[in-house]
Short mmCIF file of the C-alpha atoms (twelve columns), coordinates in Angstrom:
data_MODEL
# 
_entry.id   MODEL 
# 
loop_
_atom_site.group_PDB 
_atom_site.id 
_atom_site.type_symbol 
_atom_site.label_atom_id 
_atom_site.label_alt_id 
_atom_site.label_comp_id 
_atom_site.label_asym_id 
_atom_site.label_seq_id 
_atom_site.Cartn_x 
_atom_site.Cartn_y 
_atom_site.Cartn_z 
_atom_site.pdbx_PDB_model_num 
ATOM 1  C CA . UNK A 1  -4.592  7.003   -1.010  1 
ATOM 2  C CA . UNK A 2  -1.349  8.198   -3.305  1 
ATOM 3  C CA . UNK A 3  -2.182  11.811  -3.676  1 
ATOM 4  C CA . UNK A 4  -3.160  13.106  -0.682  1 
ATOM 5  C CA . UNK A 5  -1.071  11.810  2.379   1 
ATOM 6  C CA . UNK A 6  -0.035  15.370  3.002   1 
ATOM 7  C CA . UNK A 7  -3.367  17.292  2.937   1 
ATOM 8  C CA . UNK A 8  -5.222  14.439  5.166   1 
ATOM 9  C CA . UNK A 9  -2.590  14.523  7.523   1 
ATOM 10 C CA . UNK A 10 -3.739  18.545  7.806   1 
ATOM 11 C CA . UNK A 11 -7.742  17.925  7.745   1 
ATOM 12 C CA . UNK A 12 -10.638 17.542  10.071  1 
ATOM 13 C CA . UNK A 13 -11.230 14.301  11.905  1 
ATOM 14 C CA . UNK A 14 -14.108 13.186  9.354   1 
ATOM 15 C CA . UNK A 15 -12.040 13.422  6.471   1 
ATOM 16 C CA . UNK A 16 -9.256  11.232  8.515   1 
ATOM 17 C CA . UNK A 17 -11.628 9.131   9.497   1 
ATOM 18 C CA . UNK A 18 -13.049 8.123   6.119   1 
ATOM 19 C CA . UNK A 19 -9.178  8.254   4.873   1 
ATOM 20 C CA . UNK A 20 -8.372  5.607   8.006   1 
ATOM 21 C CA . UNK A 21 -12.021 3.297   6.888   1 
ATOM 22 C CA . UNK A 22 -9.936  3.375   3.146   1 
ATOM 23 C CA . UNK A 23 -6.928  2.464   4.217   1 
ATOM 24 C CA . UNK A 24 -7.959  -0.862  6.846   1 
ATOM 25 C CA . UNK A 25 -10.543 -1.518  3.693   1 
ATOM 26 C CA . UNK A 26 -7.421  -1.588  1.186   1 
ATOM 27 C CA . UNK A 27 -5.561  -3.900  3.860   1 
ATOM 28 C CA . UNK A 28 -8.171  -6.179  4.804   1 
ATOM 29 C CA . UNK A 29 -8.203  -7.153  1.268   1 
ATOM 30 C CA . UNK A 30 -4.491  -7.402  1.024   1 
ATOM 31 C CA . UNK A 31 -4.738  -9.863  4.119   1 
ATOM 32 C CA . UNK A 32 -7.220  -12.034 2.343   1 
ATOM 33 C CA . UNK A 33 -5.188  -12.515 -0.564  1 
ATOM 34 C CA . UNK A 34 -2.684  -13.205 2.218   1 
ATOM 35 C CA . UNK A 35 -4.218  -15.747 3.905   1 
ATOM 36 C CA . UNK A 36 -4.702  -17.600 0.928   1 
ATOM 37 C CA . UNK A 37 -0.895  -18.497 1.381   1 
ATOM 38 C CA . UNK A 38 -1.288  -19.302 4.958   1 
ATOM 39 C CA . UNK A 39 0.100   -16.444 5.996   1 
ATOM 40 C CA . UNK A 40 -2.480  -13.224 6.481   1 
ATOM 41 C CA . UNK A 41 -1.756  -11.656 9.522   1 
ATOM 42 C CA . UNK A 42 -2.565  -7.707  10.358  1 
ATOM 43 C CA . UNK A 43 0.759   -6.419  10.891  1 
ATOM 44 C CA . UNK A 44 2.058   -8.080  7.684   1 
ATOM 45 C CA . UNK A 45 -1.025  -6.612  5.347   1 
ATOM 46 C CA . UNK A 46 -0.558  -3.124  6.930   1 
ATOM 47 C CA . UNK A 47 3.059   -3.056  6.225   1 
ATOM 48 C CA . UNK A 48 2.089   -4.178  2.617   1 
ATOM 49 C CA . UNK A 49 -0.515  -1.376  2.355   1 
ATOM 50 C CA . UNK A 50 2.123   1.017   3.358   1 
ATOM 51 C CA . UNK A 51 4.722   0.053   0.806   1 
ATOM 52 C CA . UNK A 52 2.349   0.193   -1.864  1 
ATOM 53 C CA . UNK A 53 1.339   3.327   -0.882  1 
ATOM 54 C CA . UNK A 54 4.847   4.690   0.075   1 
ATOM 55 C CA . UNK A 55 6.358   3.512   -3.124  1 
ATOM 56 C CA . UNK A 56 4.057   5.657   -5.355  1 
ATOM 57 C CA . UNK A 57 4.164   8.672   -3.234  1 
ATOM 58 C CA . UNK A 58 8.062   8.108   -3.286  1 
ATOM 59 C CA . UNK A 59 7.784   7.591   -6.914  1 
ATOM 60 C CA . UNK A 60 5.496   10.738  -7.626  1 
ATOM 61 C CA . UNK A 61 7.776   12.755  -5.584  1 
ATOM 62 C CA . UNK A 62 10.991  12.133  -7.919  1 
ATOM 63 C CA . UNK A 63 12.474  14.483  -10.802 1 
ATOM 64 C CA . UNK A 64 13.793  11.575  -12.271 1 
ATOM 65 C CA . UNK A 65 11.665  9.314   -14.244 1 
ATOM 66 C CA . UNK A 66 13.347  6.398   -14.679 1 
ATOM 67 C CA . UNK A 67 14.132  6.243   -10.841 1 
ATOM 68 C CA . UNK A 68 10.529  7.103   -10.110 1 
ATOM 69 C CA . UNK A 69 9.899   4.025   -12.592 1 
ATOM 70 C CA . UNK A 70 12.161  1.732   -10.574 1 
ATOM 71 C CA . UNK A 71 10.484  2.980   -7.496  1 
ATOM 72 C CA . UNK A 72 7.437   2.047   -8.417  1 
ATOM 73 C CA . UNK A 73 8.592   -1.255  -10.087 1 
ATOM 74 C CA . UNK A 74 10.046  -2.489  -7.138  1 
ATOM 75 C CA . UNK A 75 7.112   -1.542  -5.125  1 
ATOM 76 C CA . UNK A 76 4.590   -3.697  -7.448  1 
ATOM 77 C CA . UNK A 77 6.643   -6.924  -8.034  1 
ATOM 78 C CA . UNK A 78 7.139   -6.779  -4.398  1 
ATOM 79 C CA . UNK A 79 3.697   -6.321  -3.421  1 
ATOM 80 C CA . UNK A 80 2.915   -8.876  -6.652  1 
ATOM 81 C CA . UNK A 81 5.245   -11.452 -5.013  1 
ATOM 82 C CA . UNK A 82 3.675   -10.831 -1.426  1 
ATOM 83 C CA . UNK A 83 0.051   -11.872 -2.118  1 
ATOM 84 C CA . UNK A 84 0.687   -14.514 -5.206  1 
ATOM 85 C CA . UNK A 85 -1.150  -17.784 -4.912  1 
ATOM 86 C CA . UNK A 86 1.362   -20.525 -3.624  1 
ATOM 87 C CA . UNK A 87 -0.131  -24.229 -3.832  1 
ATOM 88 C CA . UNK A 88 1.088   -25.972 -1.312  1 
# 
């Protein structure tokens, strides 16, 4: 999902495809954890998905390592904080 944003985006339609199956597989089980807070909803696990992918592609993209380390910090406690268990 991290490494290859770039070279899917230039492939044939089955690669996409099984690239696209990934991708609503990896959010599907972000929503669950999601709903489990009474929240869940499609947009809001997609736009989770994308920051955690974004963030390490940001990340991987940086000369600097400790900014790629915040990156990706900031990404996970996010993304941590997003889908944690809340009792109500």
């Amino acid at each position: 999902m991290i490494a290859l944003p770039s070279d899917i985006a230039r492939a044939n339609g089955e690669v996409r495809t099984s690239y696209q199956k990934l991708l609503e597989a990896m959010s599907g089980l972000l929503q669950k954890s999601l709903e489990l807070n009474g929240t869940g909803s499609r947009k809001e696990a997609l736009a989770l998905t994308a920051q955690c992918i974004g963030g390490m592609v940001i990340a991987r993209s940086l000369p600097n390592d400790a900014l790629a380390s915040e990156v990706r910090s900031a990404a996970l406690e996010a993304g941590i904080a997003a889908i944690e268990f809340k009792p109500k």
